[in-house]
C-alpha positions as CSV (number, residue, x, y, z in Angstrom):
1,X,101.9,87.5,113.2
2,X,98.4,87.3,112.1
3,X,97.4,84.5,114.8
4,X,98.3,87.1,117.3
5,X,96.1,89.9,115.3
6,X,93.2,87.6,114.8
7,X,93.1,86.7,119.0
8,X,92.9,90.2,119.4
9,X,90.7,91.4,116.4
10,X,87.9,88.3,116.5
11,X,84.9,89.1,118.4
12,X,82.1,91.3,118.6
13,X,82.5,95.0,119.9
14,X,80.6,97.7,121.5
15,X,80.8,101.4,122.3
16,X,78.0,101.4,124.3
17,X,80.0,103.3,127.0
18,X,81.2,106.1,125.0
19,X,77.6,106.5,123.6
20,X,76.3,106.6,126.7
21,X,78.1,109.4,128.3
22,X,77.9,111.7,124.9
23,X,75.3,110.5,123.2
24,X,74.6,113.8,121.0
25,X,78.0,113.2,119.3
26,X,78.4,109.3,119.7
27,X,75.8,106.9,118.1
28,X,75.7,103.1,119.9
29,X,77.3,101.0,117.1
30,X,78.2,97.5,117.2
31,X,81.0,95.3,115.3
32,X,81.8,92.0,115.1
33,X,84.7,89.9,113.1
34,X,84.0,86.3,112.9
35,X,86.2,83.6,111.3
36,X,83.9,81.9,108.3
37,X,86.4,79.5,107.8
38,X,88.6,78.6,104.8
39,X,90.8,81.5,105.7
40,X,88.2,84.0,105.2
41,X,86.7,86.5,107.8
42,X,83.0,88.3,108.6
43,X,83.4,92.2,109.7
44,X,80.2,93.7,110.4
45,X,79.4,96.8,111.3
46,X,75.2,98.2,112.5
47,X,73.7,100.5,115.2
48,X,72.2,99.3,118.5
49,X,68.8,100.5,117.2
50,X,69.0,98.7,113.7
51,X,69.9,95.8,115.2
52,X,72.6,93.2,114.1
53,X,70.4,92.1,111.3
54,X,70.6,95.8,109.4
55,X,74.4,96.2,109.0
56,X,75.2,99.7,107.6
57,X,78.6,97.9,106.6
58,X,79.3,94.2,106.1
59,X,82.2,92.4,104.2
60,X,84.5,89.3,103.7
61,X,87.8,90.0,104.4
62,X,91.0,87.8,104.2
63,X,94.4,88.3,105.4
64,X,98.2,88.1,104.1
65,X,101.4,88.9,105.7
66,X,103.9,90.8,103.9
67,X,107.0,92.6,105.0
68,X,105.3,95.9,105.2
69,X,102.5,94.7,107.9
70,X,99.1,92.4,107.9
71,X,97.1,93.6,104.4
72,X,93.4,93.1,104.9
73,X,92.0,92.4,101.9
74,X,88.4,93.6,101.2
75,X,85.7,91.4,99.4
76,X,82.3,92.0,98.7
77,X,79.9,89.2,100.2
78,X,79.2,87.9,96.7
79,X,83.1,87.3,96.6
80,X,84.0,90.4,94.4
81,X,87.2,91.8,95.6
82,X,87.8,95.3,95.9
83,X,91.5,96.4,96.4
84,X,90.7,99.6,96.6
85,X,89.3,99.3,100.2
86,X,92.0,97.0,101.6
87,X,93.8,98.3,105.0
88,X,97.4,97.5,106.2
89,X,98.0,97.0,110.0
90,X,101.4,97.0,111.6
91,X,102.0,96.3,115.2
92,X,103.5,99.5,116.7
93,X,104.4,99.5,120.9
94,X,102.1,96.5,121.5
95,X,98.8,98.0,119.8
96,X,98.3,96.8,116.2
97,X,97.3,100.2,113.8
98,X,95.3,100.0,111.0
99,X,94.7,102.3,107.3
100,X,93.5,102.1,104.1
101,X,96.4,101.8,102.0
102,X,95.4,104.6,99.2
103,X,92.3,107.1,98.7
104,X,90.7,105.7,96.4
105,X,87.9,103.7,98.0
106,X,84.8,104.9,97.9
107,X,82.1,103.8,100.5
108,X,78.5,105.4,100.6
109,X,79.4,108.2,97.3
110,X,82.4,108.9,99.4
111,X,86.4,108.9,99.9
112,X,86.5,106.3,102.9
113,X,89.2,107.6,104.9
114,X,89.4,104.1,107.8
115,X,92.1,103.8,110.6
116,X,91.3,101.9,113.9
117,X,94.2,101.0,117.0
118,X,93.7,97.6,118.4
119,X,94.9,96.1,122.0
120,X,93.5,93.5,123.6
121,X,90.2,94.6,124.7
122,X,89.9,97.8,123.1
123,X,89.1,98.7,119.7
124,X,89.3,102.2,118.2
125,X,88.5,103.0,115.0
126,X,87.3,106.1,112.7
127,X,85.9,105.9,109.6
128,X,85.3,109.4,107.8
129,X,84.1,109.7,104.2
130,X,85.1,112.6,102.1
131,X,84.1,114.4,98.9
132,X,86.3,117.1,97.6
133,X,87.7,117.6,101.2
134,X,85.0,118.0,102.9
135,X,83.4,115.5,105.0
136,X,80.4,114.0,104.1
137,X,79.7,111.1,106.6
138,X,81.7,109.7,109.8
139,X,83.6,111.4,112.6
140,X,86.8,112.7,112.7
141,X,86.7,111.4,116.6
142,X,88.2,107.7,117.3
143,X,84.7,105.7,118.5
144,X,86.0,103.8,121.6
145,X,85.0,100.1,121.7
146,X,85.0,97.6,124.3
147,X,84.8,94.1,123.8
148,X,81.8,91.8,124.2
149,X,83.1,88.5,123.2
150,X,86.3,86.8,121.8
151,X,85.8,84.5,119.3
């Protein structure tokens, strides 16, 4: 199960489209996932504008297979891991869905609230964070990525 999520997931992404045609409610953002090796994975998140070499987001992930779904577990890049932020995918009619598995990760001061739907060649994916219910950051709206490269 996860060779057939990572031929889908690897690669780098774009939303250039979407931002294109609403660009007052869409910024250009870019993401890549790239196998390090030793079972461990690169996600990296930036704006066109910033450039690749800004990230606003960047982590090591690693995967494991249980009989719920895919976990994705979430590592800091000086190997720290942080449970809290990891994300379960299950493969539901063909498209693999992703979520954070509780509410208690905190990204940027906030409640990250992540889900993304992945097929081959699309990527969707909304990242919102909250404080006391109200949103602070993010977009409620799925951003619509195409992708760029497999990997």
């Amino acid at each position: 199960m996860i060779t057939e999520f990572l031929s889908c997931l690897l690669g780098r992404w774009s939303n250039k489209d979407q931002a294109y045609s609403n660009p007052s409610k869409y910024a250009w953002i870019l993401t890549s996932w790239e196998d390090v090796g030793d079972g461990k994975y690169l996600s990296k998140q930036w704006y066109h504008y910033e450039g690749e070499k800004k990230p606003y987001r960047e982590r090591l992930n690693t995967l494991c297979e249980t009989e719920s779904g895919i976990i994705i577990q979430n590592w800091s890049l000086d190997g720290i891991r942080n449970e809290k932020c990891d994300i379960i995918v299950t493969l539901d009619n063909g498209r693999w869905k992703g979520k954070n598995i509780g509410m208690d990760c905190i990204v940027r001061g906030a409640v990250l609230h992540s889900n993304f739907i992945l097929s081959p060649g699309q990527l969707r994916s909304r990242d919102v964070g909250y404080i006391d219910n109200k949103l602070i950051w993010g977009s409620k709206d799925y951003y619509h990525l195409g992708r760029l490269t497999q990997r």
